[in-house]
C-alpha positions as CSV (number, residue, x, y, z in Angstrom):
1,X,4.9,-29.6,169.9
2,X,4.4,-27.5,172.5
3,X,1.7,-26.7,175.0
4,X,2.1,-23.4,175.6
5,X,0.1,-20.3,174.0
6,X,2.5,-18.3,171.5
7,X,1.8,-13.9,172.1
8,X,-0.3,-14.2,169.4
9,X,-2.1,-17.2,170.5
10,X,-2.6,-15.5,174.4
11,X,-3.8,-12.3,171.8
12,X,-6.6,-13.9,169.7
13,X,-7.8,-15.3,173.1
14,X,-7.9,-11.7,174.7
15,X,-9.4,-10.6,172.0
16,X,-12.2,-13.4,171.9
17,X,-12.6,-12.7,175.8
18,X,-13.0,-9.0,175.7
19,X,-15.3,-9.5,172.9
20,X,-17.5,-11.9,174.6
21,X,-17.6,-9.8,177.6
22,X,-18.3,-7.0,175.7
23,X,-21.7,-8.6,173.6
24,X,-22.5,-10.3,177.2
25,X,-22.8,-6.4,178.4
26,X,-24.7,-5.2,175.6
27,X,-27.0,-8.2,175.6
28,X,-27.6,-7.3,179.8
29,X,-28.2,-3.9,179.2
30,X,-25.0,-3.2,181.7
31,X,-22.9,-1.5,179.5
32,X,-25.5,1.4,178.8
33,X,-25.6,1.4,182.6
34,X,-22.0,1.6,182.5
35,X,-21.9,4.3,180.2
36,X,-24.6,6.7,181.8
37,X,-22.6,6.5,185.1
38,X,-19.7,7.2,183.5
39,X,-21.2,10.4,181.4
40,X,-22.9,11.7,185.0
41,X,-19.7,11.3,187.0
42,X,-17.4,12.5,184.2
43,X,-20.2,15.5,183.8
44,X,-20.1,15.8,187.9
45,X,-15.9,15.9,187.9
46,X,-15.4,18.8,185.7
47,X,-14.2,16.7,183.2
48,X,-17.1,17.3,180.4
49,X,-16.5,21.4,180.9
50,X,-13.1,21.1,180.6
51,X,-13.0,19.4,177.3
52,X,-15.6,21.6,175.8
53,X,-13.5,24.4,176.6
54,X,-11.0,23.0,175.1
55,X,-12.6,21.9,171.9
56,X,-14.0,25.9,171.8
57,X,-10.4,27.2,172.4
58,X,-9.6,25.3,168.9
59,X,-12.6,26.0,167.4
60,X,-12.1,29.8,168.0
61,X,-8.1,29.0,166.3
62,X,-9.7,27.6,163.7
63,X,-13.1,27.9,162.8
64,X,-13.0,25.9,159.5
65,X,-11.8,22.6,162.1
66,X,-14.0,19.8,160.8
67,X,-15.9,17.3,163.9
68,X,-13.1,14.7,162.8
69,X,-9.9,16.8,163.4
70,X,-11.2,18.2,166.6
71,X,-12.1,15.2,167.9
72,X,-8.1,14.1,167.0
73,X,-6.9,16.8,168.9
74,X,-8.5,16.6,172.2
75,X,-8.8,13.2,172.4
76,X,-5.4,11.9,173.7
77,X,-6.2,14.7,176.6
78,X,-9.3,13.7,177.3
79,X,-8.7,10.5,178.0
80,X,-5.4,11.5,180.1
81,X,-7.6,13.8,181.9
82,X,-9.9,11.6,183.1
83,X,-10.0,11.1,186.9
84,X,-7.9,8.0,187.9
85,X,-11.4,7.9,191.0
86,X,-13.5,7.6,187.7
87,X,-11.6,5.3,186.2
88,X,-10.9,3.1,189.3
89,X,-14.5,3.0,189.9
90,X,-15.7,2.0,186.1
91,X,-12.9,-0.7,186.3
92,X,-14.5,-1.7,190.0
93,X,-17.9,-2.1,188.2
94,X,-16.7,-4.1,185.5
95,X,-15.3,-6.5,187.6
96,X,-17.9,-7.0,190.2
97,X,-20.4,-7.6,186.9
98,X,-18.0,-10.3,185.7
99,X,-17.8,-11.7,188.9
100,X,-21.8,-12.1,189.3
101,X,-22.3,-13.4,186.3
102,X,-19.7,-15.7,186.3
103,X,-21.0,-16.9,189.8
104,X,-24.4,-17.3,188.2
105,X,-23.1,-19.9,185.2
């Protein structure tokens, strides 16, 4: 038998990780701190006018578009759109909360 972690193996444990991370977050109140900075800068960049206009331009195509088909349209360039600053800086937060808490344990 081997030591080693098959894919899937190295994939549950991501999985269980992210997850943990993710209820550690919620339970610290940093991910709603997380998420307001990310709505203001996102809101600050453009980025927020941008995709309304966008979701208008297809309303205005179509104005029988349900939420749920909007939202599919847009949302692959919503999320390319997003500035890589943003990004880099949310990713930046995430780790330095990690980091602390993990120093704290």
């Amino acid at each position: 038998m081997s030591s080693l972690l098959t894919d899937a193996d190295k994939k549950i444990k991501e999985a269980q990780l992210l997850a943990t991370i993710n209820q550690r977050m919620a339970e610290s109140g940093e991910r709603d701190r997380l998420k307001e900075r990310l709505r203001s800068r996102l809101t600050e960049s453009g980025w927020r006018d941008n995709m309304k206009s966008l979701a208008q331009e297809h309303y205005e195509a179509d104005p029988t578009i349900t939420v749920d088909a909007l939202a599919k349209k847009i949302t692959a360039r919503g999320r390319a759109t997003v500035p890589d600053s943003i990004k880099a800086e949310l990713l930046q937060r995430i780790r330095a909360w990690i980091e602390s808490v993990s120093r704290s344990h």
